[in-house]
C-alpha positions in Angstrom: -199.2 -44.4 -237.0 -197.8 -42.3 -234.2 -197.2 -45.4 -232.1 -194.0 -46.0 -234.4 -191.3 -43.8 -233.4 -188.0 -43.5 -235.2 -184.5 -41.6 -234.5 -181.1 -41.0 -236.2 -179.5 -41.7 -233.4 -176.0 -41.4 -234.8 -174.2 -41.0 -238.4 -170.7 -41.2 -240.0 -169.4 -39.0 -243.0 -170.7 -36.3 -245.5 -171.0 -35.0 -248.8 -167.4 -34.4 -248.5 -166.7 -38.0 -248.0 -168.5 -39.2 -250.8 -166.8 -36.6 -253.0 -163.1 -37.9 -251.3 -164.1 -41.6 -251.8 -164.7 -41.1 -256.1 -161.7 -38.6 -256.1 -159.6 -41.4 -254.3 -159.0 -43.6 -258.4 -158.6 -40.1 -260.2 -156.1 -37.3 -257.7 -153.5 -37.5 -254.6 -153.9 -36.8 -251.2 -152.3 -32.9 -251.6 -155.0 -32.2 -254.4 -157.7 -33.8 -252.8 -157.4 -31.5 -250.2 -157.5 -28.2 -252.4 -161.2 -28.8 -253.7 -163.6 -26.7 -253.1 -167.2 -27.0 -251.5 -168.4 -26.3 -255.5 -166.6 -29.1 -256.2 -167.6 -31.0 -253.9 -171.0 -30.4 -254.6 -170.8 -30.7 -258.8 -168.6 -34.4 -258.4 -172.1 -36.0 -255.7 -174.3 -34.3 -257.7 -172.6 -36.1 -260.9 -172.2 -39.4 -259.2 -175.8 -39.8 -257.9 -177.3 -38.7 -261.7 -174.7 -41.6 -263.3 -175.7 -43.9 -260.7 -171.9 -44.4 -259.2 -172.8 -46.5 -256.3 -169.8 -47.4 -254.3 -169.0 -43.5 -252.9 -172.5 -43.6 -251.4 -171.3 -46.6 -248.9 -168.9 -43.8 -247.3 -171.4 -42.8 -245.1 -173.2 -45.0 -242.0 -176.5 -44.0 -240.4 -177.6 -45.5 -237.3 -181.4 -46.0 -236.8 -183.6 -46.4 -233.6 -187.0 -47.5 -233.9 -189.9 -48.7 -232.2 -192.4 -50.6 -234.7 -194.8 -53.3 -234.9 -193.0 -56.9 -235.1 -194.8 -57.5 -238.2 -192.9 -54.3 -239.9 -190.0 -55.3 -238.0 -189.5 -58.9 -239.9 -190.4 -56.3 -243.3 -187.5 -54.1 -242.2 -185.1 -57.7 -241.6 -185.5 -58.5 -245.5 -183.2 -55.9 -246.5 -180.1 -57.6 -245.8 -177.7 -54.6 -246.4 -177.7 -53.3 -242.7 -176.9 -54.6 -239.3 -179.0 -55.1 -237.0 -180.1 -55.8 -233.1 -183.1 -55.9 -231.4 -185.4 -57.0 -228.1 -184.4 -59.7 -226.8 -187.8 -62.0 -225.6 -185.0 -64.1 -223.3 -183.4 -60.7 -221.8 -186.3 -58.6 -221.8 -190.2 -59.1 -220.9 -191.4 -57.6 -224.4 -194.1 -54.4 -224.6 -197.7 -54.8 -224.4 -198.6 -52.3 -226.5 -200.2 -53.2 -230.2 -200.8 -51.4 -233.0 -204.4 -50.1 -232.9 -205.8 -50.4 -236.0 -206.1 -47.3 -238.5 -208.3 -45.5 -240.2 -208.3 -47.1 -243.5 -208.6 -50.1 -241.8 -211.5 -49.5 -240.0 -213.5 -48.2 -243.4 -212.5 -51.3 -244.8 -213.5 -53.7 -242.2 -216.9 -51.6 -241.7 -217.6 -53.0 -245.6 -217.1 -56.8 -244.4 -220.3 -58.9 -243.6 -220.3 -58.8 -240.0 -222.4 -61.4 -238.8 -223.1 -64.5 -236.7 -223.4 -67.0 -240.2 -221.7 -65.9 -243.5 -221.7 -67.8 -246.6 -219.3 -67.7 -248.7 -219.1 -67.4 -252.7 -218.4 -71.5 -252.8 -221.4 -72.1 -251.2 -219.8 -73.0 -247.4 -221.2 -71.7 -244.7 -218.5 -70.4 -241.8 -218.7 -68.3 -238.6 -218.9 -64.9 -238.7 -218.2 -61.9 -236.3 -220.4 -59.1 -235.0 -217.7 -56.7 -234.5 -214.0 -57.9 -236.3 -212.6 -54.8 -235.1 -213.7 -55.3 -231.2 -212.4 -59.0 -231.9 -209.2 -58.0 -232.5 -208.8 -55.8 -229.9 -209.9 -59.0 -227.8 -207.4 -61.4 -229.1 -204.3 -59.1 -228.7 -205.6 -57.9 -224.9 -206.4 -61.5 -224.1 -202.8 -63.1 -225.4 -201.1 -60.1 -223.5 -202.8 -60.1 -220.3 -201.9 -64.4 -220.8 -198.2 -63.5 -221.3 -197.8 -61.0 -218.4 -199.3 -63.4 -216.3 -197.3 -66.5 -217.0 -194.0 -63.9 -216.9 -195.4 -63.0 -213.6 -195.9 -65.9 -212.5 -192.2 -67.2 -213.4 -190.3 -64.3 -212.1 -192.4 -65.2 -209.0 -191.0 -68.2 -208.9 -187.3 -67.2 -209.1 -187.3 -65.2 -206.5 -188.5 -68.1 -204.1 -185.9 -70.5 -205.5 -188.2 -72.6 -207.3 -186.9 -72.3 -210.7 -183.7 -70.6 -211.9 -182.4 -67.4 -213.4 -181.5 -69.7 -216.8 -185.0 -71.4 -216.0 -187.1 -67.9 -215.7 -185.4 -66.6 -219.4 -186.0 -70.0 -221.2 -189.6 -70.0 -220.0 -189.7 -65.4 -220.8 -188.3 -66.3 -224.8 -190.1 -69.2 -225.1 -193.5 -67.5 -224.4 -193.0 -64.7 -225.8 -194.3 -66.9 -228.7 -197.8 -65.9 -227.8 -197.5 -62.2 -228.3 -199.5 -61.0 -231.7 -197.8 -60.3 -234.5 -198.7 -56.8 -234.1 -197.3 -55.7 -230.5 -194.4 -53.6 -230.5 -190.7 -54.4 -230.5 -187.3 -52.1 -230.7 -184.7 -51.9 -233.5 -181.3 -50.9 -234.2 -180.0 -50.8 -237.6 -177.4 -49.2 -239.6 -177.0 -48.8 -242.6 -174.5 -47.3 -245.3 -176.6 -44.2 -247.8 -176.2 -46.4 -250.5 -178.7 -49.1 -248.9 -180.7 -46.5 -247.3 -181.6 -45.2 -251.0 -182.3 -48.4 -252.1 -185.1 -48.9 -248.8 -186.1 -45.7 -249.7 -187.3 -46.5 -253.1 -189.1 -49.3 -251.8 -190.3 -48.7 -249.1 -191.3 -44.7 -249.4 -193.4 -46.0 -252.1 -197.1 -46.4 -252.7 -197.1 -49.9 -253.3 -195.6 -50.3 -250.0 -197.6 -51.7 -246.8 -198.6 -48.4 -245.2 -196.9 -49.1 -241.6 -193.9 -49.8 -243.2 -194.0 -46.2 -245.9 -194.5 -44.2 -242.4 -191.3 -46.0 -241.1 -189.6 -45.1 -244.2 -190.8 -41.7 -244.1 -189.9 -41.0 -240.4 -186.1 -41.9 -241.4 -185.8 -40.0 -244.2 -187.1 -36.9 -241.7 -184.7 -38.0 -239.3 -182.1 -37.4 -242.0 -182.7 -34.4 -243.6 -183.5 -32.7 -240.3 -179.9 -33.8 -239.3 -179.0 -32.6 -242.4 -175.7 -34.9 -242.7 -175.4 -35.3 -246.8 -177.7 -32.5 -248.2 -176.7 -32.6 -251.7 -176.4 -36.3 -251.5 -179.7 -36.4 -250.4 -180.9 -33.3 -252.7 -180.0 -35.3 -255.7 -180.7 -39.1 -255.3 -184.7 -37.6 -253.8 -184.4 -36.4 -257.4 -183.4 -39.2 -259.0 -186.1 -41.3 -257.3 -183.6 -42.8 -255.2 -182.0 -45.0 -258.2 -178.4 -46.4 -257.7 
């Protein structure tokens, strides 16, 4: 898990702001301005327990992160954020992979690992003596392939045999070849109200463990920026419900 990283890299607004955005239908500008930090507190407090949405939005939070690209394409299903990321025409892409973890090794130590297996229909396939050492193989072997062909390429442009339009079509084409667990770079922001709402489902035990890190490495990022403590005080509370 250490190998995903994950930084608050820059945020918008505060408990104040969510308190100013639900006073906004109810008191003018000149009262507004005469509530107190109690206040301020009692009116978030009261708006995350009833589940009044829409004042959350007031504040943005801006994510780096560095995670495997099958988390990545997890992370790109919640469509209330914006988003950028590595770019396999622009940039040759890591060759790093997520090693497998612990759980994962137990599990994979409980699988028949050998040359024939059959199966509980009756068929009869190939097995593996080591899945674990086979895996490593498969994502060192389509690496070492990729940085060889990019290699290769950028070679090639330098000695005028292919283009600078040429080299990046062939880069984001084979980039195609990478495993699905090698490492990529995000950028996402997000309002607090969707940030809840990945919270709940992501810091969650039914939740792909890679993916509940992630989640838990923002939330750290948050509170240790400490932005919207009472915002954040109360909707932890409320199980992140809004």
């Amino acid at each position: 898990m250490d190998q995903i990283k994950c930084e608050l890299q820059a945020s918008f607004g505060d408990d104040k702001f969510i308190a100013e955005s639900a006073w906004t239908s109810s008191l003018d500008y000149q009262k507004k301005q005469s509530r107190t930090d109690q206040d301020v507190a009692r009116v978030v407090q009261m708006l995350a327990t009833a589940r009044h949405s829409t004042p959350f939005e007031s504040i943005i939070f801006r994510f780096w992160m560095r995670i495997p690209i099958t988390i990545d394409r997890q992370l790109m299903t919640h469509r209330l954020q914006s988003a950028s990321g590595m770019s396999g025409r622009y940039r040759t892409m890591p060759n790093d992979y997520l090693e497998p973890s612990d759980d994962i090794n137990i599990i994979t130590a409980k699988l028949p690992q050998e040359r024939f297996v059959q199966l509980s229909n009756g068929t009869q396939i190939y097995g593996m003596d080591d899945m674990i050492e086979r895996y490593f193989e498969v994502c060192e072997s389509a690496n070492n392939a990729y940085s060889q062909i990019i290699a290769i390429a950028k070679d090639s442009e330098k000695k005028n045999k292919i283009t600078n339009a040429e080299f990046k079509r062939i880069r984001e084409f084979y980039r195609g070849m990478l495993p699905q667990h090698n490492m990529t770079e995000r950028v996402t922001t997000m309002n607090l109200r969707s940030f809840a709402n990945f919270i709940k489902l992501r810091n969650s035990e039914h939740a792909q463990p890679e993916i509940k890190h992630l989640a838990e490495l923002m939330l750290k990022e948050v509170k240790n920026k400490a932005k919207c403590p009472i915002a954040i005080e109360f909707l932890e509370k409320n199980k992140w419900e809004l």
